[in-house]
SEKOL-452747 format. One record per residue (C-alpha): residue number from 1; residue in three letters; x, y, z. Coordinates in nm, 2 decimals, always signed. Layout:
% residues N
<NUM, 'Ala', <X, Y, Z>>
...
//
This chain:
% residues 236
<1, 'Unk', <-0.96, -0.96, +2.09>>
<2, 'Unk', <-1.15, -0.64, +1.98>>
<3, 'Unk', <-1.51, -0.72, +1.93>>
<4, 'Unk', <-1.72, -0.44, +1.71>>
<5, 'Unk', <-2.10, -0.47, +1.58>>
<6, 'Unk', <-2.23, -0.27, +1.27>>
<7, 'Unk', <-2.58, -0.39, +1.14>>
<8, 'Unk', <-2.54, -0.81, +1.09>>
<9, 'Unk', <-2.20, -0.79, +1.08>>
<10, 'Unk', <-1.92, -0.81, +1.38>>
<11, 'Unk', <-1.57, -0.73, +1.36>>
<12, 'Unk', <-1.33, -0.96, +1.54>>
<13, 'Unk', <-0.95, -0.81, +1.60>>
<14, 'Unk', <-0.65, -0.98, +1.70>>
<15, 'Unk', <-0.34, -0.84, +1.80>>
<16, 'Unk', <-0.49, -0.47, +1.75>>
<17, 'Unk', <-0.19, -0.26, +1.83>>
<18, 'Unk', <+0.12, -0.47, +1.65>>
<19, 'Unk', <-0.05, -0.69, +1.38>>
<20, 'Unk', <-0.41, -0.59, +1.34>>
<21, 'Unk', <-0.60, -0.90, +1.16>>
<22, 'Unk', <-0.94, -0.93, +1.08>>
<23, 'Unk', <-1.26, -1.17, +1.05>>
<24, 'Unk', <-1.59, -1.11, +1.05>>
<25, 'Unk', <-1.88, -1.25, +1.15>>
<26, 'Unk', <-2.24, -1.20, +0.95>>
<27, 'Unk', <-2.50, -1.29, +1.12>>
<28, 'Unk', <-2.80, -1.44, +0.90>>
<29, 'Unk', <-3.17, -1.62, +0.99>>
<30, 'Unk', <-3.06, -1.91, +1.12>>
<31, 'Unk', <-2.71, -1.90, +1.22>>
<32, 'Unk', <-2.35, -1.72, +1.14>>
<33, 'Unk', <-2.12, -1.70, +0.85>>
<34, 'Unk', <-1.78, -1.65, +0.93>>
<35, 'Unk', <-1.52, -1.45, +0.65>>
<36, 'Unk', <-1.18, -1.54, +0.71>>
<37, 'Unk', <-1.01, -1.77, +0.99>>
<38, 'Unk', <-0.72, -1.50, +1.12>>
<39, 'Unk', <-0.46, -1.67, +1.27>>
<40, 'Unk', <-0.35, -2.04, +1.46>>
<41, 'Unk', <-0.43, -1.89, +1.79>>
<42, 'Unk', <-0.81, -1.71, +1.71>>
<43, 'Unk', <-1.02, -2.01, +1.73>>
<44, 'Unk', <-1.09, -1.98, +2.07>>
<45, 'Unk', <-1.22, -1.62, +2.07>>
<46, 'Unk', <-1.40, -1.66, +1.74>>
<47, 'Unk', <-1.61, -1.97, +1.90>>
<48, 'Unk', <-1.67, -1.79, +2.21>>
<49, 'Unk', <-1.80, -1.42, +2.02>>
<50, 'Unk', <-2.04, -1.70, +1.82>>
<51, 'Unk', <-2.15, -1.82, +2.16>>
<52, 'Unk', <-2.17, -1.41, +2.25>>
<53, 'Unk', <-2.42, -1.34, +1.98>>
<54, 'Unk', <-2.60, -1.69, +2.05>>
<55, 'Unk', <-2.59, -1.81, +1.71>>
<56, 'Unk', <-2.40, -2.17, +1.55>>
<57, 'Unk', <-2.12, -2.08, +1.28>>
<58, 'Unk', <-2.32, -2.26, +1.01>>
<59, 'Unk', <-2.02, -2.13, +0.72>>
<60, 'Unk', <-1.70, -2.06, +0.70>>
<61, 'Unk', <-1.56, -1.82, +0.40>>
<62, 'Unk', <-1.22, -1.74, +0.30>>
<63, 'Unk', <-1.10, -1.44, +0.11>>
<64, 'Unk', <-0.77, -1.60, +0.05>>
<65, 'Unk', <-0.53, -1.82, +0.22>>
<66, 'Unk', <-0.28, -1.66, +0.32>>
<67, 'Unk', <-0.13, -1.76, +0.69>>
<68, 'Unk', <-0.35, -1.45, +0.87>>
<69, 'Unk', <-0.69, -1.53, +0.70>>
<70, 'Unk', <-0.69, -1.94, +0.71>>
<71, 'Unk', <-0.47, -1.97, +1.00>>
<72, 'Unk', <-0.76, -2.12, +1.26>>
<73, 'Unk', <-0.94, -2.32, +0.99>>
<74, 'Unk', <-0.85, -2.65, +1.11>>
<75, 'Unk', <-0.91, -2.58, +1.46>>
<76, 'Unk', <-1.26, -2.42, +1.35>>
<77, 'Unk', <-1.33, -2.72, +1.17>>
<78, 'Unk', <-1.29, -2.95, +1.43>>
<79, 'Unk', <-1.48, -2.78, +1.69>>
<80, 'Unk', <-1.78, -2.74, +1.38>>
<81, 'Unk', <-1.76, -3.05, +1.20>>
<82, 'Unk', <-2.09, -2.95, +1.05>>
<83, 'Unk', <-1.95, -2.62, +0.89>>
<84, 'Unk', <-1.94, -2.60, +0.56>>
<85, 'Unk', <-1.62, -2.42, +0.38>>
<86, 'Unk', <-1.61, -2.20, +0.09>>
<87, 'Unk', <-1.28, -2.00, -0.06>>
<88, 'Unk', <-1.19, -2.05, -0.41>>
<89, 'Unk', <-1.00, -2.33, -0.62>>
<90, 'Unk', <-0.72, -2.09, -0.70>>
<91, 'Unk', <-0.62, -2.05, -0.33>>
<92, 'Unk', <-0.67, -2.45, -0.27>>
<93, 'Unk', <-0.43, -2.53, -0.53>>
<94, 'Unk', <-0.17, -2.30, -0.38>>
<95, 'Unk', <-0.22, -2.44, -0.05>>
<96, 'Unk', <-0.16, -2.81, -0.14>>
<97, 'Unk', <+0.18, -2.64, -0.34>>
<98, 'Unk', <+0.02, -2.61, -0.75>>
<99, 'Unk', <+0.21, -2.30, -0.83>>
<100, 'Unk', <+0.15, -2.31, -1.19>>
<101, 'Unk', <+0.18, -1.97, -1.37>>
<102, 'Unk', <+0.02, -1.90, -1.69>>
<103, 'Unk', <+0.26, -1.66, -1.96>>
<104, 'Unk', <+0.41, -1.30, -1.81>>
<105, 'Unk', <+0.25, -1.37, -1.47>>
<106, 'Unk', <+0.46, -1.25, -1.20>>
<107, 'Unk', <+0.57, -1.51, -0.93>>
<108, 'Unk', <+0.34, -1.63, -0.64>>
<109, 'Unk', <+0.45, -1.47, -0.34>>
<110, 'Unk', <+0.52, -1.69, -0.01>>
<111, 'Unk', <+0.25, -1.65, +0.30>>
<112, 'Unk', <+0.07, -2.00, +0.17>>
<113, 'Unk', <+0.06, -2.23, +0.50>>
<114, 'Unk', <+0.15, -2.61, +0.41>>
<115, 'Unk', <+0.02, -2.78, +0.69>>
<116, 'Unk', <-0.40, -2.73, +0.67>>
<117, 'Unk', <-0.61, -3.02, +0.62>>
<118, 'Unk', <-0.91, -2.85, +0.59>>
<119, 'Unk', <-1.11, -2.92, +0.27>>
<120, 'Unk', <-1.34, -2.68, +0.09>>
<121, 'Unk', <-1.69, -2.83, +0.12>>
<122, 'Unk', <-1.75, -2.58, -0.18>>
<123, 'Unk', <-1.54, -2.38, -0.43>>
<124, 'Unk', <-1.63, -2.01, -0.51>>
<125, 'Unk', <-1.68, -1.80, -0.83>>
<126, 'Unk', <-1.82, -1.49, -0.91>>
<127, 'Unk', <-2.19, -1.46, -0.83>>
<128, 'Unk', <-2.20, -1.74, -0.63>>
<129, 'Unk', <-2.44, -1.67, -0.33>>
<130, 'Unk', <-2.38, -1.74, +0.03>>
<131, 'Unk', <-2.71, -1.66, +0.19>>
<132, 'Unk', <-2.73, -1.29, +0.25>>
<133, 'Unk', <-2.31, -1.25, +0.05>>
<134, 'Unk', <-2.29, -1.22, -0.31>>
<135, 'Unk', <-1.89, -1.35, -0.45>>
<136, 'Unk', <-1.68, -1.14, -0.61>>
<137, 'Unk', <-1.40, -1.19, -0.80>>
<138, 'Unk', <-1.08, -0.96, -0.66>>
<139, 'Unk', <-0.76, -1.12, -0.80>>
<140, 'Unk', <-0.41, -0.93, -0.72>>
<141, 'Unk', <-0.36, -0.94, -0.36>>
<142, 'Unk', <-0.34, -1.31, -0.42>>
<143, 'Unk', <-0.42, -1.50, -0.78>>
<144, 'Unk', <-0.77, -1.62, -0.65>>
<145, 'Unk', <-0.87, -1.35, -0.40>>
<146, 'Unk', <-1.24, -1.29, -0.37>>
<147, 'Unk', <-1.50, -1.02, -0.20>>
<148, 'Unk', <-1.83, -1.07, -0.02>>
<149, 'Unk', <-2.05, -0.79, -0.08>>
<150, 'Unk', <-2.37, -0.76, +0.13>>
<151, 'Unk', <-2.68, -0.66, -0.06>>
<152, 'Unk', <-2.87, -0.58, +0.28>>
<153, 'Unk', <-2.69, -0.33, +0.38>>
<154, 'Unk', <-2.43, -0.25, +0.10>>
<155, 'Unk', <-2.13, -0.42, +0.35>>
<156, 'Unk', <-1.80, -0.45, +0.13>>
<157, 'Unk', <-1.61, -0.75, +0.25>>
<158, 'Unk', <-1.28, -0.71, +0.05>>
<159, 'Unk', <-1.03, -0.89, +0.22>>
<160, 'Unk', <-0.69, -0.75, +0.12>>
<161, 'Unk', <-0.80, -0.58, -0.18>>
<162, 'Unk', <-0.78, -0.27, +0.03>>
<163, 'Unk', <-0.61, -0.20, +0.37>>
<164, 'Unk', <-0.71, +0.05, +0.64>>
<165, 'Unk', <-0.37, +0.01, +0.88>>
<166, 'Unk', <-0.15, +0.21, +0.81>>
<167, 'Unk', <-0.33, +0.44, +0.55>>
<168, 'Unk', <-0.52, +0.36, +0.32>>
<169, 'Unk', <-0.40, +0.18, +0.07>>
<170, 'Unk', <-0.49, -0.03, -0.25>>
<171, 'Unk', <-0.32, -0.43, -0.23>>
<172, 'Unk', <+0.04, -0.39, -0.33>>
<173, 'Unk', <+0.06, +0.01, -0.25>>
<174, 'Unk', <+0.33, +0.03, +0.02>>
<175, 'Unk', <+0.21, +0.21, +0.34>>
<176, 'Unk', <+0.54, +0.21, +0.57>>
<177, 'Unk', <+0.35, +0.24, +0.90>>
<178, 'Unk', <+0.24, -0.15, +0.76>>
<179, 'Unk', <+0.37, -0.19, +0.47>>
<180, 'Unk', <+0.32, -0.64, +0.49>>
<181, 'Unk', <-0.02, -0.66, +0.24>>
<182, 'Unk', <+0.17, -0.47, +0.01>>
<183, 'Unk', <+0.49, -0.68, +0.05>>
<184, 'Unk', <+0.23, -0.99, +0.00>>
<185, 'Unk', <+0.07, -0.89, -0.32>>
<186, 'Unk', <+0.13, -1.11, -0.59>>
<187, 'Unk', <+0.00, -0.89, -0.87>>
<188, 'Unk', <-0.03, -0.49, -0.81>>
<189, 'Unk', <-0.19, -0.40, -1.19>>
<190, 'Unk', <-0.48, -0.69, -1.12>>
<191, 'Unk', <-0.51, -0.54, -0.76>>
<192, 'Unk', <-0.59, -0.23, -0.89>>
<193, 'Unk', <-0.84, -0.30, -1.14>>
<194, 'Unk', <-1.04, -0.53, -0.87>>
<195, 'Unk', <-1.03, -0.20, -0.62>>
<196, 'Unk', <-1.20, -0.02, -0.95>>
<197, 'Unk', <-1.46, -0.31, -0.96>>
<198, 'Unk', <-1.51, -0.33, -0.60>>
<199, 'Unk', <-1.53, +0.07, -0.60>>
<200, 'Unk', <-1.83, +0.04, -0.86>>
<201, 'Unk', <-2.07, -0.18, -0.65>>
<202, 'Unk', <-2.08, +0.16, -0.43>>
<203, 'Unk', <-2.04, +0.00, -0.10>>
<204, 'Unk', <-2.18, +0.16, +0.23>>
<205, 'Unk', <-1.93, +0.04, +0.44>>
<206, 'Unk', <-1.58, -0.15, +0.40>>
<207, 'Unk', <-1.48, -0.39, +0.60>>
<208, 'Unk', <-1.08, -0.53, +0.56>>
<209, 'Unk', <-0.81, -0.80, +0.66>>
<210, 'Unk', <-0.60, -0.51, +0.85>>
<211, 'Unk', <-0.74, -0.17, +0.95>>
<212, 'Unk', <-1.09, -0.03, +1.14>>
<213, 'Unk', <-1.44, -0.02, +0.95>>
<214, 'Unk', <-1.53, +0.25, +0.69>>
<215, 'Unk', <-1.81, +0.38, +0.62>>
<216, 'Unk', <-1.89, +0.59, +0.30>>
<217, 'Unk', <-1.58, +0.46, +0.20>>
<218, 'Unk', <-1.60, +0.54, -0.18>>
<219, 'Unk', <-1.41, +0.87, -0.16>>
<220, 'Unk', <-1.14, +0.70, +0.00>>
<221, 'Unk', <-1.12, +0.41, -0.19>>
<222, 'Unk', <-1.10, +0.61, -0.52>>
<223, 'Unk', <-0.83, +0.80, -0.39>>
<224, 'Unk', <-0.63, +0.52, -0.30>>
<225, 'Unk', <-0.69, +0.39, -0.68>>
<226, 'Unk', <-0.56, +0.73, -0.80>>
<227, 'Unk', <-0.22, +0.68, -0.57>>
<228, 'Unk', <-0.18, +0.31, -0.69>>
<229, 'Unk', <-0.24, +0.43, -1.05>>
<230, 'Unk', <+0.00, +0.71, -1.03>>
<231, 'Unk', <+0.29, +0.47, -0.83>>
<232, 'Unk', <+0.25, +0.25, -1.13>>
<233, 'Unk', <+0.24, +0.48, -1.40>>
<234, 'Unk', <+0.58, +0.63, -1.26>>
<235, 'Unk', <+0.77, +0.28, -1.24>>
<236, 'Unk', <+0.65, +0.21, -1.60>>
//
């Protein structure tokens, strides 16, 4: 595991030179929240960078639940029994198998794990607060998706709205040097008119499932809107 600090927020990395996945860890007053669970075998390290920075993992908040950002939840949860969970109802439903469509939606895409038991203490919407993270609504990637933006620092927690690895790359944009979050993306028009909204909060620094920290990331993140626009225009 890669361990890097920005400001209240530390970047965990697993696997960082096949399959780089993400979670962070934002430190607040009285303890930690953490976005995103990684994978089955990241609990360990994720409890001892906690006991690194010498605060309790008071939260737990999920992006999405896909297999690479839930995977250690139930581990997590049994090692915090006291840790409350947060993702939103969308993503629960797909994990206990509702795939229920509404009209001219595309198909849900696989990469759902069957086998957590882990409840949400708390579902999310947009402008829910989690301490210190604001919620934002980022549908594409996955149908109920969701950002965490930091208002003390202007942090951009986007999940897979965005990838770094690779290139960079809006959800559902393929990036043959890692081309999987694109191959996962349920829905590549909503994913690019979340990056638009994301883009307009104006973040200082963006922090993803799969690729290094940015900072000043707008340029980037507009250009990679531009590409994703222009892919789509041409398969139109």
């Amino acid at each position: 595991m890669r361990l890097q600090k920005h400001e209240h927020l530390y970047q965990l990395t697993f696997m960082p030179r096949l399959f780089p996945v993400n979670c962070y860890l934002i430190e607040e007053k009285d303890g930690l929240t953490l976005v995103d669970a990684a994978m089955t075998s990241s609990a360990a390290s994720i409890l001892s960078a906690a006991e690194t920075i010498g605060k309790p993992i008071r939260k737990i908040v999920l992006t999405h639940a896909h297999s690479d950002h839930i995977g250690a939840l139930d581990k997590l949860k049994k090692a915090l029994p006291h840790a409350e969970v947060f993702m939103a109802e969308t993503e629960w439903k797909l994990l206990s198998g509702e795939f229920s469509l509404k009209a001219n939606e595309p198909p849900i895409k696989g990469g759902f794990p069957k086998n957590i038991q882990t409840k949400p203490t708390v579902y999310l919407t947009e402008g829910d607060r989690i301490d210190s993270l604001e919620v934002i609504a980022a549908p594409g990637h996955s149908p109920g998706m969701l950002a965490f933006f930091d208002h003390r620092n202007g942090v951009l927690l986007a999940g897979d709205s965005f990838q770094l690895r690779g290139g960079m790359a809006v959800a559902g944009d393929i990036r043959w040097r890692f081309p999987f979050p694109a191959w996962g993306t349920w829905n590549k028009e909503l994913s690019i008119a979340s990056a638009q909204k994301l883009v307009d909060l104006e973040p200082k620094l963006l922090a993803v499932g799969h690729g290094d920290l940015l900072h000043n990331p707008v340029p980037k993140m507009q250009q990679a809107i531009q590409r994703a626009r222009k892919g789509l225009n041409s398969h139109a």
